[in-house]
C-alpha positions as CSV (number, residue, x, y, z in Angstrom):
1,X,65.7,100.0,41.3
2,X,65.0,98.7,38.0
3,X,61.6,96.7,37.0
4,X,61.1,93.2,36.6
5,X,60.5,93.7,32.8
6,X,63.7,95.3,32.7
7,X,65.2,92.9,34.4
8,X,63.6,89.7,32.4
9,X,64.7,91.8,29.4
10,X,68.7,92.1,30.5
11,X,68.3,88.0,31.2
12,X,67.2,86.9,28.1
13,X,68.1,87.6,24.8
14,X,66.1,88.4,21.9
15,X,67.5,85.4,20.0
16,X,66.7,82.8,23.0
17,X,63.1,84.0,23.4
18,X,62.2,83.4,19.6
19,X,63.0,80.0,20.7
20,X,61.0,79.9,23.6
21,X,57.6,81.4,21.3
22,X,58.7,78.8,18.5
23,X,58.5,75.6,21.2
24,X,55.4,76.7,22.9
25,X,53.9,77.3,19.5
26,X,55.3,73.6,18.6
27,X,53.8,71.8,21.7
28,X,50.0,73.8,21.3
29,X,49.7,72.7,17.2
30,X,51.2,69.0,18.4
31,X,48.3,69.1,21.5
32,X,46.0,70.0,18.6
33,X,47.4,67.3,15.8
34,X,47.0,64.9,19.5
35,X,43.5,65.7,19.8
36,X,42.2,65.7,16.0
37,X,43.8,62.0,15.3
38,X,41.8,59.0,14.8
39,X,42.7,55.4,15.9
40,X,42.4,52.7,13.3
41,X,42.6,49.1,13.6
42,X,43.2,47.3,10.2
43,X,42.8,43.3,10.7
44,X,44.2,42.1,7.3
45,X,44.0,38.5,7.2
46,X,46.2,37.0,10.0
47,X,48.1,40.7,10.6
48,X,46.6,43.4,12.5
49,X,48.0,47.1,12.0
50,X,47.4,49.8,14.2
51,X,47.6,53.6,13.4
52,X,46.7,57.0,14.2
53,X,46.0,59.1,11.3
54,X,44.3,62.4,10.1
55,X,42.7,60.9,7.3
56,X,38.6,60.9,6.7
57,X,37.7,57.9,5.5
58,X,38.4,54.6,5.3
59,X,39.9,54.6,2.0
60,X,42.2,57.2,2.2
61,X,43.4,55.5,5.4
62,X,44.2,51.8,3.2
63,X,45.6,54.0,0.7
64,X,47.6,55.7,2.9
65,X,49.2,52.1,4.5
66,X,49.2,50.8,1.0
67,X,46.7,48.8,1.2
68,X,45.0,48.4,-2.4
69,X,41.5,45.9,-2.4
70,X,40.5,43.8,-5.1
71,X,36.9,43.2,-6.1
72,X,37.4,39.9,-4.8
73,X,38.8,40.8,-2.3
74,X,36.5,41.3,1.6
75,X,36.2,44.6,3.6
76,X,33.7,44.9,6.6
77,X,32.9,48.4,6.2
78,X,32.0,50.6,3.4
79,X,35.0,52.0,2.0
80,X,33.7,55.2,2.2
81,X,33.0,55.4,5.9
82,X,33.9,57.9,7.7
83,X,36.4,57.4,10.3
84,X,35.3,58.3,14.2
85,X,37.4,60.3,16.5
86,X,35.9,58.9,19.4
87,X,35.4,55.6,18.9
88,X,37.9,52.8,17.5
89,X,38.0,52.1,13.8
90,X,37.9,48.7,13.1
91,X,38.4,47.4,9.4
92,X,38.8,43.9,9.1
93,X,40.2,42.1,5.4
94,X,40.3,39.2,4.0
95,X,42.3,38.6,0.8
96,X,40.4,36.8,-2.1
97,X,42.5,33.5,-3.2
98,X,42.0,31.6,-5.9
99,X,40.3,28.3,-5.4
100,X,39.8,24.9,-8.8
101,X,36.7,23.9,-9.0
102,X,35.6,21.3,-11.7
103,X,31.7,21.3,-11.9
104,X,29.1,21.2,-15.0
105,X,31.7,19.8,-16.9
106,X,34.6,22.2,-16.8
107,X,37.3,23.6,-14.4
108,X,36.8,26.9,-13.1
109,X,39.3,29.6,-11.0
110,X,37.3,30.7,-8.2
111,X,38.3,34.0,-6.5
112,X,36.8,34.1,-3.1
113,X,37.2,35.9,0.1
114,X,34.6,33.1,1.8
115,X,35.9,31.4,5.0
116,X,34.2,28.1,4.6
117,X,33.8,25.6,1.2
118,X,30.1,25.7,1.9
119,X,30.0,29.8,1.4
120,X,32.7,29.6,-1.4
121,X,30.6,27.7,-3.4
122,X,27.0,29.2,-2.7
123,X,26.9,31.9,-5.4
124,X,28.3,32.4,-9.3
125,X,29.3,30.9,-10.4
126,X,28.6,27.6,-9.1
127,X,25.8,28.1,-7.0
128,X,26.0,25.3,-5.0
129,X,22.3,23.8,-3.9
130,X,21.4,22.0,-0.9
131,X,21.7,18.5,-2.5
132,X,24.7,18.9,-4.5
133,X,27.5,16.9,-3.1
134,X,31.5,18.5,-2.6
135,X,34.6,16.5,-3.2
136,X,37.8,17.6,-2.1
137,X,36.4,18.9,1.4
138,X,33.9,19.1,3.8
139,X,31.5,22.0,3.4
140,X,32.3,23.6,6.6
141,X,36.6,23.5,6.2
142,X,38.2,26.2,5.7
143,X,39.3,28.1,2.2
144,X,42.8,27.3,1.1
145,X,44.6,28.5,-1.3
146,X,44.7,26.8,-4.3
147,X,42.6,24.0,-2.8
148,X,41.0,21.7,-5.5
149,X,37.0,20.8,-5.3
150,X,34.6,19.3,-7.4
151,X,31.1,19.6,-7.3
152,X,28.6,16.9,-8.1
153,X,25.0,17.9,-9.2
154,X,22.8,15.7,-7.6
155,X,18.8,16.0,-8.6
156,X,15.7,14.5,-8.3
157,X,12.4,13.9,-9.8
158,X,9.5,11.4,-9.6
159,X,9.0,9.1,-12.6
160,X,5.3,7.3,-12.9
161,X,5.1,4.1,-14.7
162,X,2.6,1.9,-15.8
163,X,2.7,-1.8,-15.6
164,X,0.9,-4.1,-17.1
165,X,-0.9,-7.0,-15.7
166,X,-1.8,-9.8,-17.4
167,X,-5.0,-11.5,-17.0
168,X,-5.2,-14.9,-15.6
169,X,-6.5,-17.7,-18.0
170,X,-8.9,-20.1,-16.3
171,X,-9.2,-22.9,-18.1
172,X,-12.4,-25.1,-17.3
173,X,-14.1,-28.4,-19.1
174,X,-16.9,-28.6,-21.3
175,X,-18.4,-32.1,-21.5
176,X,-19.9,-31.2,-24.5
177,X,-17.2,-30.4,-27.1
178,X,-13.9,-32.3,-28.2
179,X,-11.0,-33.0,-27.3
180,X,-8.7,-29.8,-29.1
181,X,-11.4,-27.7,-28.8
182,X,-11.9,-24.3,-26.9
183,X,-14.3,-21.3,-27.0
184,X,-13.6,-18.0,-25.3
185,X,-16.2,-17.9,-22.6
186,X,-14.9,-14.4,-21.2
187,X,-12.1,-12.1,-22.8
188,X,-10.7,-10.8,-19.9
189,X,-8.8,-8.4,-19.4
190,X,-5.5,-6.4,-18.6
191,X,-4.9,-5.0,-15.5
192,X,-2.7,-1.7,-14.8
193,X,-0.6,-0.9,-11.4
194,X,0.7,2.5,-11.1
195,X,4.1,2.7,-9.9
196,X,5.9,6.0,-8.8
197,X,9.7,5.7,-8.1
198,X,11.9,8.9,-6.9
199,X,14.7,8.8,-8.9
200,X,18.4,10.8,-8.1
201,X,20.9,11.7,-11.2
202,X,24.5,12.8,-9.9
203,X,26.0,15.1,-12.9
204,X,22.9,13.8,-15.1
205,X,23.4,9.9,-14.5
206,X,21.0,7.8,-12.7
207,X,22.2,6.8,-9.1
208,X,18.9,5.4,-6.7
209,X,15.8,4.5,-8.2
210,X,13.5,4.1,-5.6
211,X,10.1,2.9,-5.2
212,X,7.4,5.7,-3.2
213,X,4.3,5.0,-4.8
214,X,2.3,1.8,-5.7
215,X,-1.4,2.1,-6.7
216,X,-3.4,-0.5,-8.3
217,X,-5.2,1.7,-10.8
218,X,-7.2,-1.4,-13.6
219,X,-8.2,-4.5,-11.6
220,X,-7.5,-7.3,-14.4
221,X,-10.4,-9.9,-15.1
222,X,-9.8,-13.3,-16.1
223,X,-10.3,-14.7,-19.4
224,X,-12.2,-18.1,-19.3
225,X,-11.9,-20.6,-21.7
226,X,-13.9,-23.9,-22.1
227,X,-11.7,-26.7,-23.5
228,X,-13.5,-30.1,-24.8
229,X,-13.2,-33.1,-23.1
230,X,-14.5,-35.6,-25.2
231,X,-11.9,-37.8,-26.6
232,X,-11.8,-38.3,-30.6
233,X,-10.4,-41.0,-32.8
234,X,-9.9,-40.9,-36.0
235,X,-9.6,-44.4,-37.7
236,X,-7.5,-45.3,-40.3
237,X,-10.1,-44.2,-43.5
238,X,-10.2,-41.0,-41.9
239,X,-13.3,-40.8,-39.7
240,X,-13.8,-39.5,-36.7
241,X,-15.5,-40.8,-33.7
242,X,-16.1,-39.2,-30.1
243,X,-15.2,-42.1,-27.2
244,X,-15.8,-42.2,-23.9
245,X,-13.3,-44.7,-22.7
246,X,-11.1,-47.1,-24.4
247,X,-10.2,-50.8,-23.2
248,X,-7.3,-52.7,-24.1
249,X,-8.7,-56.5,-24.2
250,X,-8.5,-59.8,-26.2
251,X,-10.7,-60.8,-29.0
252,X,-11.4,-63.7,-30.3
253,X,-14.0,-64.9,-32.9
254,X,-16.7,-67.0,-34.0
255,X,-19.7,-67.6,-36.5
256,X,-23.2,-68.4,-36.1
257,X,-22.7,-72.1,-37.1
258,X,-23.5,-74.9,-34.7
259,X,-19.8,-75.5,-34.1
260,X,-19.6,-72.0,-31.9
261,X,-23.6,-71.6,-31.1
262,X,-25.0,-75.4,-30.8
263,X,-27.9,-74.5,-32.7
264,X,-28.6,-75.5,-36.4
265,X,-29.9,-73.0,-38.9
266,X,-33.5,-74.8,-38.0
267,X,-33.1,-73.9,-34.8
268,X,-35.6,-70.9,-33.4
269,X,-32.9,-69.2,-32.5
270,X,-30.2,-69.5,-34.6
271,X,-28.5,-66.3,-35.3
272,X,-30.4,-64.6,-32.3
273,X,-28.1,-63.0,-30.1
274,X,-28.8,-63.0,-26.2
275,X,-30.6,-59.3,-26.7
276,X,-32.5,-60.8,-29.3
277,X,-30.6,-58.7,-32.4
278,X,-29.4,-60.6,-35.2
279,X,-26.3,-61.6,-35.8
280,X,-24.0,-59.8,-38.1
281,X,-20.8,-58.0,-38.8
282,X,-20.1,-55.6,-36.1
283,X,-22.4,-57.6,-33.4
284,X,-19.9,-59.1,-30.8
285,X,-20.4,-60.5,-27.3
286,X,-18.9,-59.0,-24.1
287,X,-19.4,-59.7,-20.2
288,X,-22.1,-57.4,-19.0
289,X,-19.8,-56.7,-16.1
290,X,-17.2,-55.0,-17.9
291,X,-19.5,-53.7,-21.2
292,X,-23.0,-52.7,-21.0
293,X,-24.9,-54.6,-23.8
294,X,-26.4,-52.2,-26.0
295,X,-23.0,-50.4,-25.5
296,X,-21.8,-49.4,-29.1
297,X,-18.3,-49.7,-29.7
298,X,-14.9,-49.2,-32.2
299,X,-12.5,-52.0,-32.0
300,X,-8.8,-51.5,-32.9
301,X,-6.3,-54.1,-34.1
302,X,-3.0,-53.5,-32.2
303,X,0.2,-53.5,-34.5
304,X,-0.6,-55.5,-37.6
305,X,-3.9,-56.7,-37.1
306,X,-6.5,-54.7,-38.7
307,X,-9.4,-53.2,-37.2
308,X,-12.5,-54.8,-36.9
309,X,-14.5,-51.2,-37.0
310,X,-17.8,-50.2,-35.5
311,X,-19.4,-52.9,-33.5
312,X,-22.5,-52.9,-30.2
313,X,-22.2,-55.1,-27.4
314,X,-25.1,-57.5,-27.8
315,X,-24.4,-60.9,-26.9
316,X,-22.8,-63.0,-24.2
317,X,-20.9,-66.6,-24.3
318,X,-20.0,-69.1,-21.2
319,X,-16.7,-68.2,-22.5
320,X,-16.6,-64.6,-22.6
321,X,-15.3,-63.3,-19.2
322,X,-13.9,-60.3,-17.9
323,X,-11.1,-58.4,-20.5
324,X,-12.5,-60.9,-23.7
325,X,-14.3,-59.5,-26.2
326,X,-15.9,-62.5,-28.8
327,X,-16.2,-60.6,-32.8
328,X,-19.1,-61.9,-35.3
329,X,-17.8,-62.6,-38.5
330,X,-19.1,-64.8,-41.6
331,X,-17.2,-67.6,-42.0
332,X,-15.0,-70.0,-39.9
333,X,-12.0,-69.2,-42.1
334,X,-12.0,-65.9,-41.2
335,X,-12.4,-67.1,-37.8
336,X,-9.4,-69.4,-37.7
337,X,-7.1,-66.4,-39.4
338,X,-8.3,-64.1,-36.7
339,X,-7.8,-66.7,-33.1
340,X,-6.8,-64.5,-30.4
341,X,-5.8,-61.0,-31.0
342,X,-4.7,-57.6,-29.2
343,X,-7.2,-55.3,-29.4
344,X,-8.0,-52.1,-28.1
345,X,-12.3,-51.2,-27.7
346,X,-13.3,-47.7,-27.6
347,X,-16.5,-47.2,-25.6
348,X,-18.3,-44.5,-28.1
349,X,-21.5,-42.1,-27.1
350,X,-24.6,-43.0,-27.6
């Protein structure tokens, strides 16, 4: 009987069982390739690819699925990780597109892997701050390519300013001086309110001024002047006089003769007014009710009739009632040239 080895032998040729060595060798090294590969997800952009590979690292594993990065460009991991046999490799990319952005003046192309506007923009070159303002988009839409922005610098300071307030003039009387004359009684003085506005520039111009302080820093003072009262006249040769009322009335006239007194020049009291003063130019007669006697007095012609000048209230007449004023003068044709004229009578100070 012959052996099994024999027998194997006389079944199978030499030719057929370097096959057999050559496939088992095959399916251990492909076992062994099975067990040594690593998994690797690469999410680039929208497109995920999946492979198995023998490579280390991460970058030989792009290279080796032609994947090429630019320094724009975003990867999750380091590109020289290395890759894990037993866990899955995740790599996620996101391409760098170019994005106008006109800011500071000047249009710039803006390479950026960001998601959002808000994150494009945060660092160089523009470095966006939290009060600038985007146009174009929302800060929290996403980045599109060739998308076109602008940024507005927006800033802010506080501005103090000073304003001035004038002091009040008081103006008060003084019985004692003249009319057109004043005196500074007090100076016074200026007053100074502090004012403190916050004030927003977009791309350097002013926007919003507003108003965040008010402070009353100098309380003004009044200035006090005195301004005369007394009324002045000047008559017609230039002099002045101070008055204290003036009276339009009538005048008339008369002499010390018997034809206007009823007394002869032998009389006692001939040429003796009622106050006992002589008569003379410048004495007239008045009613007590309206003129004080003793008052003195500056009579006035109205229009063409001259004046009859400095005068004192001290006589009466029967005839001499209420708005008439009776002049002393010399003769009786200077009487009948005067009759009854328009006058006005200024009441002077003592």
């Amino acid at each position: 009987m012959l052996s099994l080895a024999k027998r194997i032998k006389r079944c199978i040729s030499l030719k057929t069982l370097s096959v057999i060595v050559t496939a088992v060798v095959i399916v251990l090294m492909l076992g062994m390739v099975s067990h040594f590969q690593k998994e690797v997800v690469i999410n680039l952009d929208e497109k995920q690819i999946v492979v198995r590979t023998m490579k280390s690292t991460v970058k030989e594993v792009l290279i080796q699925n032609g994947i090429r990065l630019s320094e724009y460009d975003y990867i999750s991991v380091p590109i020289d990780t290395k890759l894990q046999s037993k866990e899955n490799n995740i790599i996620n990319i996101r391409s760098a597109v170019p994005v106008y952005v006109f800011v500071d003046g000047r249009e710039i192309e803006l390479m950026t892997s960001k998601e959002t506007v808000k994150e494009a923009l945060k660092d160089e070159p523009v470095n966006l701050s939290k009060s600038d303002k985007i146009q174009g988009a929302d800060p929290d839409d996403k980045i599109v390519k060739g998308m076109k922005l602008k940024v507005v610098r927006v800033t802010r300071e506080f501005v103090s300013q000073n304003e001035i307030i004038p002091c009040q003039v008081v103006r008060k009387d003084n019985d004692s001086m003249d009319m057109g004359q004043s005196k500074v009684v007090k100076q016074g003085k200026d007053g100074v309110r502090e004012k403190v506005y916050m004030v927003e520039y977009e791309d350097g111009k002013e926007v919003k001024r507003l108003l965040v302080g008010n402070k009353l820093v100098v309380t003004p003072e009044d200035r006090i002047v005195e301004y005369g009262t007394i009324p002045i006249y000047t008559t017609s040769r230039g002099e002045n006089f101070r008055y204290k009322k003036v009276l339009e009335m009538k005048a008339t006239a008369y002499t010390a003769s018997y034809e206007d007194t009823g007394k002869t020049p032998d009389h006692p009291y001939f040429g003796i007014t009622y106050t006992g003063m002589k008569v003379r130019k410048g004495v007239v007669a008045v009613d007590p009710k309206v003129i004080p006697l003793g008052t003195k007095l500056y009579v006035e012609g109205i229009g063409n009739v001259p004046d009859y000048g400095y005068a004192i209230a001290a006589d009466i007449g029967s005839a001499v009632k209420g708005n008439i004023i009776d002049l002393y003068m010399e003769d009786r044709k200077a009487v009948e040239r005067w009759g009854v004229q328009k006058v006005k009578v200024y009441i002077l100070y003592d």
